[in-house]
N, C-alpha and C positions, 0 to 999 in steps of 0.2 A: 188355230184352225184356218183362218184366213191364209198362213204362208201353205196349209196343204192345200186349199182351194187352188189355191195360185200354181199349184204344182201337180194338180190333177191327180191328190193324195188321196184315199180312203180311209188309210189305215196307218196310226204311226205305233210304234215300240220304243221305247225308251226303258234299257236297264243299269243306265248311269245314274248310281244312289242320289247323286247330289241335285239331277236331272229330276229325278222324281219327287226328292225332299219338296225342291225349289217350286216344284208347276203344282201340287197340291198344298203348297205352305205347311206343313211339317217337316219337323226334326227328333234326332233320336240315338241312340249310345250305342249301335250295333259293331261300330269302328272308331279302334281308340283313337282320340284326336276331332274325329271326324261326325258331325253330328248327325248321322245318317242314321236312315232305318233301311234292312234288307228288304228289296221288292223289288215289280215291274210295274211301268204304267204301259197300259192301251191305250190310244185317242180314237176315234171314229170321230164324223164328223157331229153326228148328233147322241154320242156316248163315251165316258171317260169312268176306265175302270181302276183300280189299285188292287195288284197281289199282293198281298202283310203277310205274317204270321198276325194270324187274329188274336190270338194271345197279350198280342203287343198293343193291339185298339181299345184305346182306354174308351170310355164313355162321352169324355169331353171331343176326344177324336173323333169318334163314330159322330158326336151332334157336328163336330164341323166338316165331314166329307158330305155329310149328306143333305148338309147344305147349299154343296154346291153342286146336286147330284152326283158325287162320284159312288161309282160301286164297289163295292168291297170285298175282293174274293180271298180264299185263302191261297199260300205262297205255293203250295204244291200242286194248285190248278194250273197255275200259268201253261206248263206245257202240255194238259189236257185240252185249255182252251185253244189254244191257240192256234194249230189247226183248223178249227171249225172255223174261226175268225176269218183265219186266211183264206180258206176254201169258198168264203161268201165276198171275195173281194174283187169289185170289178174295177177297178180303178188301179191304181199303183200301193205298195207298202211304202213305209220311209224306214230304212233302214239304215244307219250307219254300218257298213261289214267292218270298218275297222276298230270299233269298239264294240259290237255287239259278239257274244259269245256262240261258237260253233255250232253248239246245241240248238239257241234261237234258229240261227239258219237254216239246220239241217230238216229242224220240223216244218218250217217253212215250203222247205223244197220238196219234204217227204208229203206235203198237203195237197202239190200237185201245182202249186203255183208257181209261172212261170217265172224263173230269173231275170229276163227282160224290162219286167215291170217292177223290181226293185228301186223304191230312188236313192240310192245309194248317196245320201249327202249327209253333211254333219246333221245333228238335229237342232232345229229351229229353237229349242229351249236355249243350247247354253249362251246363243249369244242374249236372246231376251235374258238371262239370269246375269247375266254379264254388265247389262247396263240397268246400273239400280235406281229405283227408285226414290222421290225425297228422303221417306221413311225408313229406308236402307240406308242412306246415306248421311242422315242427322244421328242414325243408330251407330254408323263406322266415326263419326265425327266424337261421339261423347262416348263410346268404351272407348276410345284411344286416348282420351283425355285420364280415365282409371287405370288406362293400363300402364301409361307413363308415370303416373305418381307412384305405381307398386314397382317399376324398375329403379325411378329416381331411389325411392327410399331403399330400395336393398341396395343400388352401389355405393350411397350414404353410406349404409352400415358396415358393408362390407372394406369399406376405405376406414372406418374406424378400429373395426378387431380384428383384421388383416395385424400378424403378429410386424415387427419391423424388420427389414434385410437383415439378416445374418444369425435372426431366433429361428428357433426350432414353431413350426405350423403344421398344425393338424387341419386345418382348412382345404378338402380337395373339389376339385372340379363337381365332381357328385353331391357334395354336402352345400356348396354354394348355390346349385340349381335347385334343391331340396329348399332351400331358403329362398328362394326368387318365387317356386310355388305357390308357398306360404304366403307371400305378400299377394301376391294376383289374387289367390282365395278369397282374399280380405276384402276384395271389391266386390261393387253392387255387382248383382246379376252374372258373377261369374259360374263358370258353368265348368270347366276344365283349360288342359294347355293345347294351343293347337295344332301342337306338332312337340313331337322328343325335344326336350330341351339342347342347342348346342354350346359348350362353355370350354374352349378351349384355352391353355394357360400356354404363351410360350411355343414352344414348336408345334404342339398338337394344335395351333389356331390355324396353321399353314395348315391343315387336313382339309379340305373345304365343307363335307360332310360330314366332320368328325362327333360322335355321338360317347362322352365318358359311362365307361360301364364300373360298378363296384369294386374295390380291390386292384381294380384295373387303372384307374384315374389317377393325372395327375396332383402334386398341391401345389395351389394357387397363390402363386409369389410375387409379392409388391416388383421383385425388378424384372417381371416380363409383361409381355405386353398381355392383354386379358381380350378375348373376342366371345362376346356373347351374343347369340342369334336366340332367340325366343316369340314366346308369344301364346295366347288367350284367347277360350270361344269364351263372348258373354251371349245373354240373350238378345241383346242388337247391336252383335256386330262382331268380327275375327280381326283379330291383330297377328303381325310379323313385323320384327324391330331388329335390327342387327346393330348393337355399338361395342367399339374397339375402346379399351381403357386400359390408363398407366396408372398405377396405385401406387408406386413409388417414392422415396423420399427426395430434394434434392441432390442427395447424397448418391443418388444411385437414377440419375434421370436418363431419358431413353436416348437411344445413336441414334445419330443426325440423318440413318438411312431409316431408321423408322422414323423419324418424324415429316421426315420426306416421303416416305412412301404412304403416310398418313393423311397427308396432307396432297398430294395427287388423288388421293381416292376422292378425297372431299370435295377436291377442286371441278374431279369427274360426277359426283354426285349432286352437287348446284348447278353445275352446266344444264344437267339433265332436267333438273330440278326447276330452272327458270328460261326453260325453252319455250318456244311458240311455234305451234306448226299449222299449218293447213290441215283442214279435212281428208283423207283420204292417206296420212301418213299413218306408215306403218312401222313396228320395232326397229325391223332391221335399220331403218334409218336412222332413229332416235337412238340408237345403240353405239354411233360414233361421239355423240356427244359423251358419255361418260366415261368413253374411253381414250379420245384424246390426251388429255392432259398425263396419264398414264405412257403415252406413247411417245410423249415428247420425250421420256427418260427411258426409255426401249423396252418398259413395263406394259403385263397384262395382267387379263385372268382369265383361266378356263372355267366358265361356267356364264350361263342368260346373266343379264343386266335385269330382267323384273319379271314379275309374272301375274297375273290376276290375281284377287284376292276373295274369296266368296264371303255374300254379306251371312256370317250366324251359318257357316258354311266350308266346304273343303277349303283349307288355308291356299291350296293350288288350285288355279281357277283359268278356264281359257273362255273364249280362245285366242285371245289375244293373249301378248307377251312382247318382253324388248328382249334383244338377241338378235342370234345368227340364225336359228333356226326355222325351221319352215313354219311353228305358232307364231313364227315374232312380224310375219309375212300380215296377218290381220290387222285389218285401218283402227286405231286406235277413237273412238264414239267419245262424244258428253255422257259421263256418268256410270263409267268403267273405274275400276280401280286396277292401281298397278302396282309393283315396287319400285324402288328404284334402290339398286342395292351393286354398285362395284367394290371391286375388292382386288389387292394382290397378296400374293402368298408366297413367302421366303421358305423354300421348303428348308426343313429340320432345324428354323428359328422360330419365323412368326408370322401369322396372320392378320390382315389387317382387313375388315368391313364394314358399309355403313347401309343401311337399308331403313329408310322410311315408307310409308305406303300414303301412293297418290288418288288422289281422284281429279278424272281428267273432266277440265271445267271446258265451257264457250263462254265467250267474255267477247264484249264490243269492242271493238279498235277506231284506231281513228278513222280508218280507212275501209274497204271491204275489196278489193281487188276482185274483180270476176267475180264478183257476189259470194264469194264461200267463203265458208265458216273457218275461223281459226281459236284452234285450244290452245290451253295451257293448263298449269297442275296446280291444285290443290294439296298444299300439305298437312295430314292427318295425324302423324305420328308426332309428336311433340315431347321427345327426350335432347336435352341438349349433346351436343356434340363436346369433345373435349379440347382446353382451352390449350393444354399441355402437351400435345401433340400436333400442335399446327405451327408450320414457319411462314407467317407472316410476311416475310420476306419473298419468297414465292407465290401469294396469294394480290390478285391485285382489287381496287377496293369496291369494285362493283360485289365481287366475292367476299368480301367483311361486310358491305352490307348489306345484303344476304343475309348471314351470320347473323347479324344483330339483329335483323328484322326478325328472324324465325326464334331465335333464343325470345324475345321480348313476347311472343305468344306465348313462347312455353312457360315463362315466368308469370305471364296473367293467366292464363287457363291450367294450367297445372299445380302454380303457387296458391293460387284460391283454393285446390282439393287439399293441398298437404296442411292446407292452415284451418281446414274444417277437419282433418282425419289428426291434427294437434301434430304432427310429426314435424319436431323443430329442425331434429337431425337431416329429417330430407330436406328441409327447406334453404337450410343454409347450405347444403352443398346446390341445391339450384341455382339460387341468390350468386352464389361463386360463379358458379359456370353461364350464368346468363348475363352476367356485367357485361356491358356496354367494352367491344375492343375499339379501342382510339384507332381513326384513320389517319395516316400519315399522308403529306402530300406525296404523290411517285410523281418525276419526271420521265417516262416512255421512251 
């Protein structure tokens, strides 16, 4: 209310689900993935109403809207009311036109109110929903901690009954994510997955979107490369994880351009990962860093570098974003979440990406330049990378440690779940991939 005062607002609309979930604190199963319920919000300055399906208001809901008076109309009023609304507005609407739906509009206009005094700006909710709270943010900190122990332990497993090069497997891309589920279920407070699982084997990883369908899926063979993109609503908090893995025997270990073009991704991924910027930076800047080292070998990828992350909320979240694109244009806040996920893609071989999810900290320096604030990232996601896929030789050793520092959280915060959830299988492949890599001295 305060940003409408300031904008000589009367009247705001809000029919972005995740925009309403957010400003009245509910959540709800109306879209798969997405923990939304169908509705609009109204704001006046001294009234805030919600259109449901009342069907859907449980009892517990109804004691907490009306606790904070909100009113509660049914979902088919919205466009009886809304007219009347508008027609008592002396002041301006806040209307986004580029997300709000035609119909919104038209009643709007059919009310008699003048188009001039639309404020046609984004709405003030998603950047407040954007930058979270403590309580959002120790919620993103400790499901990421469950969610990595439910990935740890299925690529454990699936590195053990993966049949070996040259046997017959019945294991396809579909039956693996069917098993990735399974384990996520298994966690506190899980609620569902927060997006279609992606699990591409071998060339279908180069698809960048690639979603396996039944009958239709590949099977999943120790000697290609394996990229899985997934992720978990719990009740405090949404995870997105993308890790690239060789299940392979030595017998059969990966080419030196995959492990090269693995190994650029990562290089591009820490960059990004242990930057420092001033206040007021935005994606588009922050998007060379994890694309450098990629470019040093005439490699890309088409597709954003990160995207917001909703806390117990749509897995895609703005308005911020790293990219090229006009979201990735928003200054990046304390207490934003982001991804940080590059990738390249060898079409009709292999894909290759790695995506953790940040939250962007302010931290003291030694210095303070012009007095402003400068961030850096918190890393949330806590699956180790693979040790088997990196050439060492290319990586230089501020980047191993890196490595090591981040493997050594995943090993005390995630090794303490797998050692209470008794899962030995996970542990020792953690234990493997969190070992300490030896720094070599480099001469430059």
């Amino acid at each position: 209310r305060q940003y409408m005062r300031q904008n000589s607002v009367d009247l705001l609309i809000s029919s972005g689900l995740d925009e309403v979930a957010w400003l009245y604190n509910i959540r709800g199963g109306d879209i798969p993935y997405n923990p939304v319920v169908t509705s609009y919000a109204i704001l006046t300055l001294d009234t805030a109403r919600i259109y449901i399906r009342l069907a859907q208001v449980t009892e517990d809901v109804k004691k907490h809207l009306t606790a904070y008076n909100v009113q509660i109309h049914p979902y088919d009023s919205f466009f009886t009311d809304l007219p009347l609304l508008s027609a008592a507005v002396t002041g301006k609407i806040w209307l986004d036109q580029g997300t709000t739906s035609t119909a919104t509009l038209t009643t709007i206009i059919q009310s008699g109110f003048d188009l001039n005094q639309i404020h046609d700006k984004s709405s003030p909710i998603i950047l407040a929903k954007a930058i979270k709270n403590e309580t959002e943010l120790n919620g993103m900190r400790n499901c990421h901690i469950r969610d990595a122990a439910a990935l740890v332990s299925w690529i454990a497993w699936l590195e053990e009954v993966l049949p070996l090069e040259g046997q017959p497997s019945t294991f396809t891309e579909c039956s693996a994510g069917d098993e990735l589920e399974k384990k996520r279920s298994q966690q506190k407070d899980y609620v569902s997955l927060s997006f279609e699982t992606i699990i591409g084997s071998g060339s279908n990883g180069a698809i960048i979107h690639y979603t396996p369908e039944p009958s239709k899926d590949a099977i999943v063979e120790r000697s290609k490369l394996l990229l899985v993109d997934s992720g978990g609503q719990y009740f405090d908090g949404t995870t997105d994880v993308t890790r690239t893995f060789w299940l392979g025997s030595d017998s059969y270990p990966p080419s030196p351009f995959e492990i090269r073009a693995y190994t650029r991704v990562l290089q591009g991924h820490i960059a990004l990962a242990r930057s420092v910027f001033v206040f007021g930076t935005d994606g588009k800047v922050l998007d060379v860093f994890a694309r450098t080292p990629l470019w040093t070998d005439g490699l890309d990828y088409r597709h954003g570098t990160g995207h917001g992350v909703g806390s117990f909320l749509n897995v895609h979240e703005g308005p911020h974003g790293i990219g090229t694109r006009a979201a990735a244009g928003e200054p990046l806040r304390a207490g934003m979440t982001v991804t940080n996920e590059p990738g390249y893609y060898e079409d009709g071989e292999f894909g290759v990406r790695i995506e953790n999810v940040m939250i962007v900290e302010s931290k003291e320096r030694e210095h303070k330049f012009g007095g402003k604030e400068y961030l850096s990232f918190e890393q949330v996601t806590l699956v180790p990378y693979q040790r088997r896929l990196m050439d060492l030789g290319l990586m230089n050793n501020h980047e191993i440690e890196w490595v090591n520092e981040y493997h050594k959280q995943c090993l005390d915060k995630v090794g303490r779940l797998l050692e209470e959830m008794k899962d030995e299988r996970g542990l020792r492949y953690l234990k493997r991939e969190c070992a300490p890599i030896k720094i070599e001295v480099k001469i430059s």
